[in-house]
MARMIZA-807253 format. One record per residue: x, y, z of N, C-alpha, C in turn; chain; residue in one letter; residue number from 1. Coordinates in Angstrom, 1 decimal. Example, Ala and Ser with C-alpha at 12.3 -4.5 7.8 and 13.67 -1.06 7.14 Angstrom:
% residues 2
{{13.2,-5.7,7.8},{12.3,-4.5,7.8},{13.2,-3.3,7.8},'A','A',1},
{{12.8,-2.2,7.1},{13.7,-1.1,7.1},{12.9,0.0,7.9},'A','S',2},
//
This chain:
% residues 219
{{59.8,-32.7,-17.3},{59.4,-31.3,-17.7},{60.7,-30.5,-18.2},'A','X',1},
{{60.5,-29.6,-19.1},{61.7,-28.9,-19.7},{61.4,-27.6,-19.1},'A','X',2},
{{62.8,-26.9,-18.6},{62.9,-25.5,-18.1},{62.4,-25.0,-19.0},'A','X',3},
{{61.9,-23.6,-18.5},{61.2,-22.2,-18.9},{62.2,-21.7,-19.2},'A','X',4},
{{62.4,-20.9,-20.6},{63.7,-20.0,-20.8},{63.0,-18.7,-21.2},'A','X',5},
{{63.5,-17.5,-21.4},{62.9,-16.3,-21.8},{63.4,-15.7,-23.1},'A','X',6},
{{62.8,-15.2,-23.9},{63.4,-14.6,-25.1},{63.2,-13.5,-24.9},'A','X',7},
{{64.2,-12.6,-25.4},{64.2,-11.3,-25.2},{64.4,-10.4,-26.3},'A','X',8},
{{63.1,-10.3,-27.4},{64.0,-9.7,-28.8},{63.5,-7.9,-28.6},'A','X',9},
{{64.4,-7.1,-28.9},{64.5,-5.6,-28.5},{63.4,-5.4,-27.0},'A','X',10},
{{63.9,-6.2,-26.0},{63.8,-5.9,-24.6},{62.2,-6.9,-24.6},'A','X',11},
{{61.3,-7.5,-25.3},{60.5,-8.2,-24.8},{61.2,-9.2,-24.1},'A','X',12},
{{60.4,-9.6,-22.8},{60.6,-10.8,-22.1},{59.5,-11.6,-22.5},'A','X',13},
{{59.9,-12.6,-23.4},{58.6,-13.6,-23.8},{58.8,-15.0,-23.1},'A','X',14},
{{58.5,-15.9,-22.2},{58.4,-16.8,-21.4},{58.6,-18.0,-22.6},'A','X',15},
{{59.3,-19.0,-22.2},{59.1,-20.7,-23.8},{59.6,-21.4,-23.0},'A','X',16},
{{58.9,-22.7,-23.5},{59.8,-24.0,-23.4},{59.1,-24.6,-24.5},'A','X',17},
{{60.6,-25.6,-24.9},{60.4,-26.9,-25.6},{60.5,-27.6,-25.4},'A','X',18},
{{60.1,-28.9,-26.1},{60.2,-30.3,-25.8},{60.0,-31.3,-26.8},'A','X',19},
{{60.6,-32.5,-27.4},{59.7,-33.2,-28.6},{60.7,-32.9,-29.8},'A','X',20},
{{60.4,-33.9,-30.8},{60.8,-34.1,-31.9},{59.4,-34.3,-33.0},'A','X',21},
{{59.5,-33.8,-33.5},{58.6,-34.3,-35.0},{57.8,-32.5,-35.3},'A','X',22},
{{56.4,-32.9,-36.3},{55.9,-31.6,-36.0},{55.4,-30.8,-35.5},'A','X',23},
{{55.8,-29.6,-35.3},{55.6,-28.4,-34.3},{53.7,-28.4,-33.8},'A','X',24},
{{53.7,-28.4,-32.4},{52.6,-27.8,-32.0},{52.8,-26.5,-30.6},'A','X',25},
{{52.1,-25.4,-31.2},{52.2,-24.0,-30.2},{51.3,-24.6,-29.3},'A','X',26},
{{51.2,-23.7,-27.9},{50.5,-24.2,-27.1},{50.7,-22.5,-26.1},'A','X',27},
{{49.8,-21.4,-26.3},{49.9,-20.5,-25.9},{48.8,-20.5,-25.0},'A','X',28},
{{49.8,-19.9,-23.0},{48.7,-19.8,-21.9},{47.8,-19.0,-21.7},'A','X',29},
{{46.7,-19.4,-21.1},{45.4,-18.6,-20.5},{45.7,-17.4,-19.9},'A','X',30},
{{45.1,-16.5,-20.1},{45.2,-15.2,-19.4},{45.4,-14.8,-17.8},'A','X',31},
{{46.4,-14.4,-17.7},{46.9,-14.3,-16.5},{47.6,-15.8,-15.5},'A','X',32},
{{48.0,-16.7,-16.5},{48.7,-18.1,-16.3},{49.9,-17.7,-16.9},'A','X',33},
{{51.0,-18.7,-16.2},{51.9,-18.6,-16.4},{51.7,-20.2,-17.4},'A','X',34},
{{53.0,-20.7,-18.4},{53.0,-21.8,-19.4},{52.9,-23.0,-18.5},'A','X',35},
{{53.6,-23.1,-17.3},{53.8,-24.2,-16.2},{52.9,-25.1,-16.2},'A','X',36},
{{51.4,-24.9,-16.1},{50.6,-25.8,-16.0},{49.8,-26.1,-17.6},'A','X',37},
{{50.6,-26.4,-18.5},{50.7,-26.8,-19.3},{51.9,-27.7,-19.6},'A','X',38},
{{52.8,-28.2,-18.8},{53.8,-28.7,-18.8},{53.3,-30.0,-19.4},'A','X',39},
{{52.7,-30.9,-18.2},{52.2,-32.4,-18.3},{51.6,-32.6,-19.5},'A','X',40},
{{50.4,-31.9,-20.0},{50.4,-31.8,-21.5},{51.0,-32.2,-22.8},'A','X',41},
{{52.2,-30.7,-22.6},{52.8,-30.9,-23.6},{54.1,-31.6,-23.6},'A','X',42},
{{54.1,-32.3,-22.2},{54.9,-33.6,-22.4},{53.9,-34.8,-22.9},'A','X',43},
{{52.7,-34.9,-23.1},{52.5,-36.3,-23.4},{52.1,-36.2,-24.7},'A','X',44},
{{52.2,-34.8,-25.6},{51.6,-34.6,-26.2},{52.7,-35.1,-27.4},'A','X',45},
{{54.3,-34.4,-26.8},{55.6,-34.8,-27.6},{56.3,-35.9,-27.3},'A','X',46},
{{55.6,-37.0,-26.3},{56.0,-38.2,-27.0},{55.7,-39.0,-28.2},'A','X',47},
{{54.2,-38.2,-28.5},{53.8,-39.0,-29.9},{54.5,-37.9,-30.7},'A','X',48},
{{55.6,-37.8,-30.9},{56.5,-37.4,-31.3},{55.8,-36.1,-32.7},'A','X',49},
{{56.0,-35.4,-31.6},{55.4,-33.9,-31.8},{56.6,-32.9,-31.0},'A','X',50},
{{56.7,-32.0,-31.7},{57.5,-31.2,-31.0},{56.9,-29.6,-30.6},'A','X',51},
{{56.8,-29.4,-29.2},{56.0,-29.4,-28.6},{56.2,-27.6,-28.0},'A','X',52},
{{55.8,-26.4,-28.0},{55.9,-25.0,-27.9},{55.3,-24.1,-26.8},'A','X',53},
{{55.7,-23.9,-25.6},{55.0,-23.5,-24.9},{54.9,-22.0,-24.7},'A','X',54},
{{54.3,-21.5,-24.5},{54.5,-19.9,-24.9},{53.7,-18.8,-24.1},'A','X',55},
{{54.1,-18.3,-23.1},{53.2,-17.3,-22.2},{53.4,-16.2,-22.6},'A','X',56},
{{53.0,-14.9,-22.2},{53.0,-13.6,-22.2},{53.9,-12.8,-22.1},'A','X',57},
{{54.3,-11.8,-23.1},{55.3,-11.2,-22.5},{55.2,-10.1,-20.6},'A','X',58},
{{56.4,-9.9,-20.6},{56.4,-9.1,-19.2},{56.3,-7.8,-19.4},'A','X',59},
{{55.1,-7.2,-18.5},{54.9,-5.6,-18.8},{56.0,-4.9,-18.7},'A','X',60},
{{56.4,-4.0,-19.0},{58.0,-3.1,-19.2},{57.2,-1.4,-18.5},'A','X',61},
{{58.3,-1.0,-18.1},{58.2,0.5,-17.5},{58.8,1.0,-19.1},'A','X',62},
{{57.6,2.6,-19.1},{57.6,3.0,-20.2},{56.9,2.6,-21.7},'A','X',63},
{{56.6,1.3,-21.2},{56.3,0.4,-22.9},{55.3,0.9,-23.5},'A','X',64},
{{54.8,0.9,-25.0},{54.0,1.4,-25.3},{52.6,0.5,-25.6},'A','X',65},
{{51.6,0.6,-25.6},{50.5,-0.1,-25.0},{50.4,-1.3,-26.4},'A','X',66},
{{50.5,-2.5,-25.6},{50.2,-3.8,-26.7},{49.2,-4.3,-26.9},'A','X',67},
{{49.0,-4.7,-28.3},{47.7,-5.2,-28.9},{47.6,-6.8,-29.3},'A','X',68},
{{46.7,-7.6,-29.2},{47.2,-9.1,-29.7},{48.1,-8.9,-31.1},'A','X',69},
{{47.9,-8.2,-31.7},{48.3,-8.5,-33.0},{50.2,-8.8,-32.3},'A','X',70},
{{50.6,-7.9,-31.2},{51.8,-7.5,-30.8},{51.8,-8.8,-30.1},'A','X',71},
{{50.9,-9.7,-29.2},{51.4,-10.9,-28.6},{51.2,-12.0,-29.7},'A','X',72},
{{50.5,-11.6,-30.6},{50.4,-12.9,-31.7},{52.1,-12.9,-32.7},'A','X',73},
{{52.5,-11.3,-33.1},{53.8,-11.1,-33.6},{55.1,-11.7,-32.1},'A','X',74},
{{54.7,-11.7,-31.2},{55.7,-12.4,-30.1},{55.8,-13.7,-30.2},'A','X',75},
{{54.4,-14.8,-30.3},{54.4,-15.8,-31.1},{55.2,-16.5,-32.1},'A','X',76},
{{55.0,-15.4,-33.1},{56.5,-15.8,-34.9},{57.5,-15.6,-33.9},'A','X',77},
{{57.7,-14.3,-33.3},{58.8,-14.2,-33.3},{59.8,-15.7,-32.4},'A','X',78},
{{59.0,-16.2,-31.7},{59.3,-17.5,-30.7},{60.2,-18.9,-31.7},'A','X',79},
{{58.9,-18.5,-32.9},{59.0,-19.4,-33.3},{59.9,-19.5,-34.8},'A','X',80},
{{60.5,-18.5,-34.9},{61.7,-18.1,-35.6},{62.9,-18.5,-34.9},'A','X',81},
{{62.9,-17.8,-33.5},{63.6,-18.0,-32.7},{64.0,-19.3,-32.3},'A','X',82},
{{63.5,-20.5,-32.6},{63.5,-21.8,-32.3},{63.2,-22.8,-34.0},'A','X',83},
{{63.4,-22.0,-34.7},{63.5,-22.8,-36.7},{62.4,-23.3,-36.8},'A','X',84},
{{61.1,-22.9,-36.2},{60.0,-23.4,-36.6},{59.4,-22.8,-38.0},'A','X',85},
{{59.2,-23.3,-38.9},{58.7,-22.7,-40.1},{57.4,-22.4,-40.2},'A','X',86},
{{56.6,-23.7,-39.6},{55.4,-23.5,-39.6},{54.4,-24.7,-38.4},'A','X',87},
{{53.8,-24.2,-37.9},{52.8,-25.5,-36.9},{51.7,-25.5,-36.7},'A','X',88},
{{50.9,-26.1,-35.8},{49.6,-26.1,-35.3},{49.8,-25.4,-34.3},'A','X',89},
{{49.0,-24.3,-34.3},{49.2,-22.9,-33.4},{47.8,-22.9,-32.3},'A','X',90},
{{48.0,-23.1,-31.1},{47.0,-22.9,-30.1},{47.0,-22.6,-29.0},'A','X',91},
{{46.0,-22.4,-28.1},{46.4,-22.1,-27.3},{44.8,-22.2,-26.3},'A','X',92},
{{44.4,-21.8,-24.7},{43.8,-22.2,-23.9},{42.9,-20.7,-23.6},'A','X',93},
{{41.8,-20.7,-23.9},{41.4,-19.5,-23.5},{41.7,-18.6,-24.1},'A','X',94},
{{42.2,-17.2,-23.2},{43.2,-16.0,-23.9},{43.8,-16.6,-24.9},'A','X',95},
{{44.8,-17.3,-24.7},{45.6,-17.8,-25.3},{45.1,-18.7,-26.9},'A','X',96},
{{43.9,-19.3,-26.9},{43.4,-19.1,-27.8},{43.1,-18.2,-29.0},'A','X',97},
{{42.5,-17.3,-28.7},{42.3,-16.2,-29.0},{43.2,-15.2,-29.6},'A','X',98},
{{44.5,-15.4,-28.8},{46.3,-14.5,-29.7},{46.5,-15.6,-30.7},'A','X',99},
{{46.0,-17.1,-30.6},{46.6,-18.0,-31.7},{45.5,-17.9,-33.2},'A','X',100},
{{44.5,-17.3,-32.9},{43.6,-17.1,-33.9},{43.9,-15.9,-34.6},'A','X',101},
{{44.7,-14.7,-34.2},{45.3,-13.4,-34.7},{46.6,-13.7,-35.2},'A','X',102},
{{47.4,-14.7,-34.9},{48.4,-15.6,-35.3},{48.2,-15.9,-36.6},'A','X',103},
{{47.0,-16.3,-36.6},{46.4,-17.7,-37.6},{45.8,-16.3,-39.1},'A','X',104},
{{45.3,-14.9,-38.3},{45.0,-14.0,-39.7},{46.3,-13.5,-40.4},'A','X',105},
{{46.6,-13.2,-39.3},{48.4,-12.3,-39.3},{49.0,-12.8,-40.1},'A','X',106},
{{49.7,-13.9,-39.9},{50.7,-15.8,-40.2},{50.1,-16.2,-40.6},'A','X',107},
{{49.0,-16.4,-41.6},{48.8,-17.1,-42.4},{49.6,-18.6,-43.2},'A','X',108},
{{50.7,-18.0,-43.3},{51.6,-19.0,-44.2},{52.3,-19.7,-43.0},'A','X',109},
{{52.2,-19.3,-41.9},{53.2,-20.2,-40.8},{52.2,-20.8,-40.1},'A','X',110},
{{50.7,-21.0,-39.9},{49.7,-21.6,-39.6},{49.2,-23.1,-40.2},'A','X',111},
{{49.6,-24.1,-39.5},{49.0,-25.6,-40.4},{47.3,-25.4,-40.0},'A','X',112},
{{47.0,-25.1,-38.9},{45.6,-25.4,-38.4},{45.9,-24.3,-36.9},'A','X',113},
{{44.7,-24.2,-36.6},{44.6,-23.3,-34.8},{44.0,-24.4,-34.1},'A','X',114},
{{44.4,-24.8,-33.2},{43.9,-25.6,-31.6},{43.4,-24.8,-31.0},'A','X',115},
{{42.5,-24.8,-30.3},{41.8,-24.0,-29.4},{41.1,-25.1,-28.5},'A','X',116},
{{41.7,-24.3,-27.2},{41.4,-24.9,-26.1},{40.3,-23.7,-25.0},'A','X',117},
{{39.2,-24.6,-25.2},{38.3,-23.4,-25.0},{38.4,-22.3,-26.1},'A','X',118},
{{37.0,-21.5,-26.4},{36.8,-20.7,-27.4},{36.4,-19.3,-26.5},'A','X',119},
{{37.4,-18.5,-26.3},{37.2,-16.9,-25.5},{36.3,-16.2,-26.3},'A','X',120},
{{35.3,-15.4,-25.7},{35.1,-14.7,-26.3},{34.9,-12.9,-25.9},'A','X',121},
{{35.6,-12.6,-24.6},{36.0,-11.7,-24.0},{37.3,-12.0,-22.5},'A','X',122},
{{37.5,-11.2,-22.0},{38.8,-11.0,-21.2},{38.7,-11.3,-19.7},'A','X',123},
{{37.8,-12.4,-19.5},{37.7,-11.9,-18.0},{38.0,-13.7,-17.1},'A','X',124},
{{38.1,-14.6,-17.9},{38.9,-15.8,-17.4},{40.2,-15.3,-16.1},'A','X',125},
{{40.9,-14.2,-16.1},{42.2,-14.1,-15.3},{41.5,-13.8,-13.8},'A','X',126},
{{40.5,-13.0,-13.7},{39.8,-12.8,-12.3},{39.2,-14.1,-11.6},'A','X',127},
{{38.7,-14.7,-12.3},{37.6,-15.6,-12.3},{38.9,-17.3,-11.2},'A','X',128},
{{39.9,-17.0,-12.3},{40.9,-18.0,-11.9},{42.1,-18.0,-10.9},'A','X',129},
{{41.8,-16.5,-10.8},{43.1,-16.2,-9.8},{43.4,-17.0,-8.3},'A','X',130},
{{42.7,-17.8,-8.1},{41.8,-18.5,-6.7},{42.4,-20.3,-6.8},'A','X',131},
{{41.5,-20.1,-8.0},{41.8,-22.2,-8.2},{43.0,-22.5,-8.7},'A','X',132},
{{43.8,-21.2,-10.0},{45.3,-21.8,-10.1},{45.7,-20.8,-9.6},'A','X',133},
{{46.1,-20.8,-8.3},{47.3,-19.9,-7.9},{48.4,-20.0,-8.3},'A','X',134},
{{48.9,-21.5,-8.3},{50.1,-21.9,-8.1},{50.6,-21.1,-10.0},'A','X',135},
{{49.9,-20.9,-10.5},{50.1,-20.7,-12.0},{49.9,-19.2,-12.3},'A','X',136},
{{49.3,-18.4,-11.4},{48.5,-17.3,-11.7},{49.5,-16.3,-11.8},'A','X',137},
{{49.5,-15.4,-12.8},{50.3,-14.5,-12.8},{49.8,-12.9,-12.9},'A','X',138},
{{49.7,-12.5,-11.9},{49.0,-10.9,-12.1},{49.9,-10.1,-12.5},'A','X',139},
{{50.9,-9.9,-12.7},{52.0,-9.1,-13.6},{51.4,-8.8,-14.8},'A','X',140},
{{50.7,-10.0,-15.4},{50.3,-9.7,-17.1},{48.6,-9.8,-17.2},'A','X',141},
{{48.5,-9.7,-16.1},{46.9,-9.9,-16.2},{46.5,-8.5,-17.2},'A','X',142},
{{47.1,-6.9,-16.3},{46.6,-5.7,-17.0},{47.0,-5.9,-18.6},'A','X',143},
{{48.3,-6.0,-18.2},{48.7,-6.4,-20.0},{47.5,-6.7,-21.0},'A','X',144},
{{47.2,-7.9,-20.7},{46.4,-8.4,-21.4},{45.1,-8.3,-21.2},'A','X',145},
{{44.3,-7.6,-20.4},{43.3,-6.7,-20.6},{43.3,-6.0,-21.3},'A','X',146},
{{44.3,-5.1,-21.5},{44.5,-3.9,-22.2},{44.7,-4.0,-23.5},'A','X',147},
{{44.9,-5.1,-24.2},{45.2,-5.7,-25.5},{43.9,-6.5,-26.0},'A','X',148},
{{43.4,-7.0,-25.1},{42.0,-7.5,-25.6},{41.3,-7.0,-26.5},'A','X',149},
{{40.9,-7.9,-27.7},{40.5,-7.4,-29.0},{39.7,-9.0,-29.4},'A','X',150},
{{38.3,-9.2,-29.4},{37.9,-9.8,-29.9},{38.3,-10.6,-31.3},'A','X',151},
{{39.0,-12.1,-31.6},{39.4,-12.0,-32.9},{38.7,-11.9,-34.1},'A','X',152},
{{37.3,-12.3,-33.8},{36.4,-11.8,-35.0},{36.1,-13.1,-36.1},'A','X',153},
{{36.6,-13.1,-37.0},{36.7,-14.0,-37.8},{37.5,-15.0,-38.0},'A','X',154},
{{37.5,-16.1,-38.9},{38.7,-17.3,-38.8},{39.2,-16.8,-39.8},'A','X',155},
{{41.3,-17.2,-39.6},{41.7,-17.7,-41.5},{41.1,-18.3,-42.1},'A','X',156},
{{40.5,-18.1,-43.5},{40.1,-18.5,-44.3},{41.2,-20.0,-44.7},'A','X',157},
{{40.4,-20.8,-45.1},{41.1,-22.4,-45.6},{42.0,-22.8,-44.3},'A','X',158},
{{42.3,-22.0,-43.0},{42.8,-23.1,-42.2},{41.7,-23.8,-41.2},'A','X',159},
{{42.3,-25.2,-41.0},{41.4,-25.9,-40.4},{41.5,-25.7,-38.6},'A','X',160},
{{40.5,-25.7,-37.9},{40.3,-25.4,-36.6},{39.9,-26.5,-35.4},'A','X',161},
{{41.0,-27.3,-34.7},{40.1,-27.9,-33.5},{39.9,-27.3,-32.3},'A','X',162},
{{38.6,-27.6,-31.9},{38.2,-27.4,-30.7},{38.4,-28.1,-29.6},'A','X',163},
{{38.9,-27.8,-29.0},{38.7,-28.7,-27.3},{37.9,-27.9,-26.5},'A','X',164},
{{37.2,-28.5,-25.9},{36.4,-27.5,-24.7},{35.7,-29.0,-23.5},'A','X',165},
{{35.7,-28.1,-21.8},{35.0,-28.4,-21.2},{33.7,-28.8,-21.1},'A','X',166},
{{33.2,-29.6,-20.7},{31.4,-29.6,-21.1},{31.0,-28.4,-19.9},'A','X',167},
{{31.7,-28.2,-18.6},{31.2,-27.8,-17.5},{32.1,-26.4,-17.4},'A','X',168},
{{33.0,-26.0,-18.2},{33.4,-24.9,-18.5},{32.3,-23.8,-18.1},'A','X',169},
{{32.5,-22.7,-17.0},{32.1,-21.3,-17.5},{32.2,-20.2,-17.5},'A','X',170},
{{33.6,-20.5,-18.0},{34.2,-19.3,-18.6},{34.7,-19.3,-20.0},'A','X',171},
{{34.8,-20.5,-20.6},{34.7,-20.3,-22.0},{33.7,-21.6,-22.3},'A','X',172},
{{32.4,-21.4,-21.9},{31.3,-21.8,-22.3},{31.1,-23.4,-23.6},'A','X',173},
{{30.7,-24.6,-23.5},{31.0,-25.0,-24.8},{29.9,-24.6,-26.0},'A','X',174},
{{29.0,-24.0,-25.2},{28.2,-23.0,-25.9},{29.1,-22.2,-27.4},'A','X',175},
{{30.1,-21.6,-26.4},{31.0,-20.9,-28.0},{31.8,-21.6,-29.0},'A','X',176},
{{32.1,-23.0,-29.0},{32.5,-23.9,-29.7},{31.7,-24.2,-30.8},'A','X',177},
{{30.2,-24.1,-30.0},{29.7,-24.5,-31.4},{28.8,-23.7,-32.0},'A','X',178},
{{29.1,-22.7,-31.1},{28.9,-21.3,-32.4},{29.6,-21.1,-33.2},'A','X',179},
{{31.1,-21.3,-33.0},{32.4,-20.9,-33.9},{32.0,-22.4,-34.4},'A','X',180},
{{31.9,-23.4,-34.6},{32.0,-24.2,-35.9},{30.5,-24.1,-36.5},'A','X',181},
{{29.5,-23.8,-35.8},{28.0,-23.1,-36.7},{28.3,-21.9,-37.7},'A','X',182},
{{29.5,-21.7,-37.2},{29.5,-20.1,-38.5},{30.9,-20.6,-40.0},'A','X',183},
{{31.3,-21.6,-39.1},{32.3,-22.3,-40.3},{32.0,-23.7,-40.4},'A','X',184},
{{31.1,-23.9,-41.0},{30.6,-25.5,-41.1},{31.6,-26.3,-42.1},'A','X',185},
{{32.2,-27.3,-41.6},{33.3,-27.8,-42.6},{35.0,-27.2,-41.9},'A','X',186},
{{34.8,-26.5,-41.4},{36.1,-25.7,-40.8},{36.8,-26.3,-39.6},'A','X',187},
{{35.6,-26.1,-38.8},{35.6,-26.5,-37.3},{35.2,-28.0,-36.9},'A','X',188},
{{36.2,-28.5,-36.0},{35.5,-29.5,-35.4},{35.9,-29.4,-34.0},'A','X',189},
{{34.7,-29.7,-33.1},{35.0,-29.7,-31.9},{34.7,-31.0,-31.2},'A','X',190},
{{35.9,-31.0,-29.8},{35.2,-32.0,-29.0},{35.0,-31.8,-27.7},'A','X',191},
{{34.8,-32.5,-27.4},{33.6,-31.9,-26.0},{34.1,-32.6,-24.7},'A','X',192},
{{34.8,-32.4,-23.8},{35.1,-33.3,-22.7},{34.3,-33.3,-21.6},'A','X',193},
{{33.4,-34.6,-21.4},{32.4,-34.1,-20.3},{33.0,-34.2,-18.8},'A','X',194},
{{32.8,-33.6,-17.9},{33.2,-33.4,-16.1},{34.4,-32.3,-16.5},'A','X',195},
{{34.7,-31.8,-17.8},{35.9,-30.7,-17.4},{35.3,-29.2,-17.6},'A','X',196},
{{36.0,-28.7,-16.1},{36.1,-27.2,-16.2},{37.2,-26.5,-17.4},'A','X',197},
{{37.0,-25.1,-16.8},{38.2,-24.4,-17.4},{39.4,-24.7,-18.1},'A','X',198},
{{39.8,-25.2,-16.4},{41.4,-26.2,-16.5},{41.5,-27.6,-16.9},'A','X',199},
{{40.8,-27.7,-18.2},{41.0,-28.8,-18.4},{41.9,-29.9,-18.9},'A','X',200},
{{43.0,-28.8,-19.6},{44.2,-29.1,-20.4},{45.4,-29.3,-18.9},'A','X',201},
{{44.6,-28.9,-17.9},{45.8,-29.7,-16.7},{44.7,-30.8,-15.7},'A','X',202},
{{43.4,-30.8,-15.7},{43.0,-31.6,-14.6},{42.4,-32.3,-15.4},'A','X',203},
{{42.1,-32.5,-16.8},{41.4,-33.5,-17.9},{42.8,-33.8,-19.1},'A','X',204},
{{43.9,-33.9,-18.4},{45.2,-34.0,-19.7},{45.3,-34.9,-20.2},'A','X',205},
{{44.6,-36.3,-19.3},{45.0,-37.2,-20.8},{44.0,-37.5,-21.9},'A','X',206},
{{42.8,-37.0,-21.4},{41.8,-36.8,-22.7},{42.3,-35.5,-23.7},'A','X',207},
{{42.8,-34.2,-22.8},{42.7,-33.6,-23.8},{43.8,-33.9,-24.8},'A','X',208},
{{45.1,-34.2,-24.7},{46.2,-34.8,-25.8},{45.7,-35.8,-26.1},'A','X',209},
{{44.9,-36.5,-25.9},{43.9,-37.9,-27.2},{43.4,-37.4,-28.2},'A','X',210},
{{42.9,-36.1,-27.3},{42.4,-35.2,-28.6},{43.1,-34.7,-29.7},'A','X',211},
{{44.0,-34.1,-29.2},{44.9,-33.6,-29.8},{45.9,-34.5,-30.8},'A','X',212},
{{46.0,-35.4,-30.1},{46.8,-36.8,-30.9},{46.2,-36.9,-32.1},'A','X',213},
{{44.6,-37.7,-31.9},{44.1,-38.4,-32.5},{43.4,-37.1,-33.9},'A','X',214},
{{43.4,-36.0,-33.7},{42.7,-35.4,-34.6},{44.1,-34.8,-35.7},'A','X',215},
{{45.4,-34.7,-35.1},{46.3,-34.7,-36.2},{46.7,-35.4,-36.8},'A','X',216},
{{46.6,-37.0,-36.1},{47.1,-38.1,-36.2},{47.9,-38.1,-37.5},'A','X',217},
{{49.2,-37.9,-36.5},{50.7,-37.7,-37.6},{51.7,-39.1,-36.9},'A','X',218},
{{51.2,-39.7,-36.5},{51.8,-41.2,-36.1},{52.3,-41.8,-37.0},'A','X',219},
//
């Protein structure tokens, strides 16, 4: 596993790690998770030689003034400036989903495709989780990111979208997977992991980077 470092551009503390050689994949955490249990992941994900972006929330600040996804999706470029990434597959788990889809309207031109792991479609995964991932759980940014919650609404137009989702998920339902590729037919493809909850990008990891492998397949 590669250490967590922090970026700090005009006083954001934005949480990253890297790992990997080849092309860039973002991997932005679920709401109120810290990136950590995303590690195993996006280690197996950068031996098939992918280079690999982990990316959590920034840290709430005294005085700050109140942040919107667009502000954690612009923390995202900014990461990824910060590290010569030009452009990648931008995704992320839940919440985290969700800032990579505002990424994907925003960035346009720095977006190859959005991963989405699990498909959010409101704010309330961080309560729900605070219990089964402790070890990951971070209530620091939980309000944060309440308070920024903004449904993303629609896809980039012409970028292409995978899905990962739990079949037993319910908190991001795989119910919404295939609403979001019902409304972009041709856009979206999803797949469906059956026996996985929520956490399935840590307790279903080597199906979910098969997925992930196999649907970029840049080998």
């Amino acid at each position: 596993m590669t250490d967590i470092e922090i970026f700090e551009p005009e006083g954001r503390a934005i949480p990253y790690a890297v790992e990997g050689e080849g092309p860039a994949v973002v991997l932005i955490a679920g709401q109120g998770l810290t990136i950590g249990y995303l590690g195993t992941l996006a280690h197996s994900v950068s031996e098939e030689d992918f280079r690999v972006v982990r990316i959590g929330s920034r840290r709430p600040s005294d005085g700050a003034v109140a942040v919107t996804m667009h502000d954690l999706a612009r923390d995202v470029v900014d990461v990824m400036d910060h590290l010569s990434v030009d452009h990648a597959w931008v995704g992320g788990h839940g919440f985290g989903g969700a800032v990579a889809r505002i990424v994907a309207l925003d960035h346009h031109d720095r977006v190859n495709g959005v991963l989405l792991l699990g498909v959010a479609t409101d704010a309330t995964d961080a309560v729900d989780l605070a219990d089964v991932a402790a070890p990951f759980h971070d209530a620091g940014v939980v309000a944060l990111q309440r308070a920024a919650w903004e449904a993303p609404g629609e896809l980039a137009p012409t970028v292409p979208v995978l899905v990962i989702q739990g079949a037993d998920d319910r908190i991001t339902p795989p119910d919404n997977g295939e609403a979001l590729r019902s409304s972009a037919p041709g856009l979206v493809s999803v797949v469906t992991i059956d026996g996985a909850g929520h956490l399935f990008p840590a307790t279903h990891m080597g199906a979910t980077s098969w997925a992930i492998e196999d649907y970029l397949d840049w080998d």
